[in-house]
C-alpha positions as CSV (number, residue, x, y, z in Angstrom):
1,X,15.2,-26.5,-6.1
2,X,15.3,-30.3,-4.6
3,X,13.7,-32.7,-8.0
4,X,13.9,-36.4,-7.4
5,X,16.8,-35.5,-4.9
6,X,18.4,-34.1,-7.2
7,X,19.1,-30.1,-6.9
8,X,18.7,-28.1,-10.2
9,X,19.1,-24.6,-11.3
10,X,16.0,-22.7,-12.6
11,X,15.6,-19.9,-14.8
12,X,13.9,-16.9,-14.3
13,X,11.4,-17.2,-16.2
14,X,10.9,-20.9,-14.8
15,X,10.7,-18.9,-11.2
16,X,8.1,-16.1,-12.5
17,X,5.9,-19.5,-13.4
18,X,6.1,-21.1,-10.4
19,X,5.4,-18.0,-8.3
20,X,3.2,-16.0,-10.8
21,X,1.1,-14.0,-8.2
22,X,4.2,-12.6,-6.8
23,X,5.7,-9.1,-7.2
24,X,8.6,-9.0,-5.0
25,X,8.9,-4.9,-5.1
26,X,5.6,-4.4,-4.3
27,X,6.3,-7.3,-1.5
28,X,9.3,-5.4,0.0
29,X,7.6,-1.6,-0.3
30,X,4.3,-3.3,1.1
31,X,6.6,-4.7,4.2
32,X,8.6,-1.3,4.6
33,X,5.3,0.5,5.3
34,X,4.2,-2.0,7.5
35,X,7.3,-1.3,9.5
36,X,7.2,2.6,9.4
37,X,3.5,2.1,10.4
38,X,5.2,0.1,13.4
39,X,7.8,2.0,14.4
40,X,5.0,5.7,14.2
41,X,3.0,3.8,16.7
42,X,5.9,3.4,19.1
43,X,6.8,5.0,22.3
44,X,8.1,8.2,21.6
45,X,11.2,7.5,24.0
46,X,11.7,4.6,22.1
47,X,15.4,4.6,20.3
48,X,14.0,3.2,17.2
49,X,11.6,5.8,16.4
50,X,14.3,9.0,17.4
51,X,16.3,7.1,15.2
52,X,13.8,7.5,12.4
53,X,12.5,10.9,12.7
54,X,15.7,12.6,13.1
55,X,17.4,14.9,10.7
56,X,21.0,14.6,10.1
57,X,23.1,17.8,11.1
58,X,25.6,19.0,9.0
59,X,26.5,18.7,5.0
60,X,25.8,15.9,3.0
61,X,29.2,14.8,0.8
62,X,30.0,15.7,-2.7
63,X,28.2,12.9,-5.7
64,X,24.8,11.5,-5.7
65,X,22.8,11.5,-2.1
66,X,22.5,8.3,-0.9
67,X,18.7,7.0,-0.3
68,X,17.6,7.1,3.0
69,X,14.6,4.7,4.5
70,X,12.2,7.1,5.4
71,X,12.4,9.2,2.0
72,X,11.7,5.7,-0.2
73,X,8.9,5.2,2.2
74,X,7.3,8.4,1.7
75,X,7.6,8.2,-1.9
76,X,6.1,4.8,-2.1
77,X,3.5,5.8,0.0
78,X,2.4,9.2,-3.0
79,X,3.1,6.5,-5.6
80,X,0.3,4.5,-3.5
81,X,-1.9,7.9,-3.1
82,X,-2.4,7.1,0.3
83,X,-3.2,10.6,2.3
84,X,-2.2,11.1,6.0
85,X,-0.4,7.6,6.1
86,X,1.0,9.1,9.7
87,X,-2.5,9.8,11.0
88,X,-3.3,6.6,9.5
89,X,-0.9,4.2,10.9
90,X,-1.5,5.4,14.6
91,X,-5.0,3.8,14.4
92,X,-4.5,0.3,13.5
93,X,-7.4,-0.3,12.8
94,X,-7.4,2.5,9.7
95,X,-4.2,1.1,9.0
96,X,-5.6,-2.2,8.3
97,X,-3.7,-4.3,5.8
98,X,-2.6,-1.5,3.6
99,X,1.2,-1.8,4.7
């Protein structure tokens, strides 16, 4: 952060004063849902969405799964209780500001 022109380094807990109303993982799970939303309400030719509703063929590999998008989503979105999100981010208008 530019002071006097003069850069310094801030501590966290500076940072968490500066920007007190901000929670940056509801932030980024707000803005993922807001993309999912986006990409449900797409063309259904469209590459993007194929991309996302597709299920991968085959086995997964030995050790921990790794996370895929649309899983996180879906589990932010029960963390949230929000009911028919699907249904919900078709109509825009439903959909609102939620994600």
């Amino acid at each position: 952060m530019a002071e006097q022109g003069m850069w310094i380094t801030r501590t966290n807990q500076e940072l968490r004063e500066v920007h007190i109303d901000v929670d940056i993982v509801a932030y980024i799970k707000k803005k993922k849902i807001g993309v999912d939303g986006h990409v449900v309400r797409m063309d259904h030719g469209s590459e993007l969405k194929k991309t996302l509703e597709s299920k991968p063929k085959g086995r997964r590999r030995r050790g921990r799964p790794r996370l895929r998008w649309l899983e996180d989503v879906e589990k932010d979105v029960l963390e949230m209780e929000v009911k028919l999100w699907r249904q919900k981010a078709v109509d825009r208008e439903d959909w609102g500001g939620k994600g």
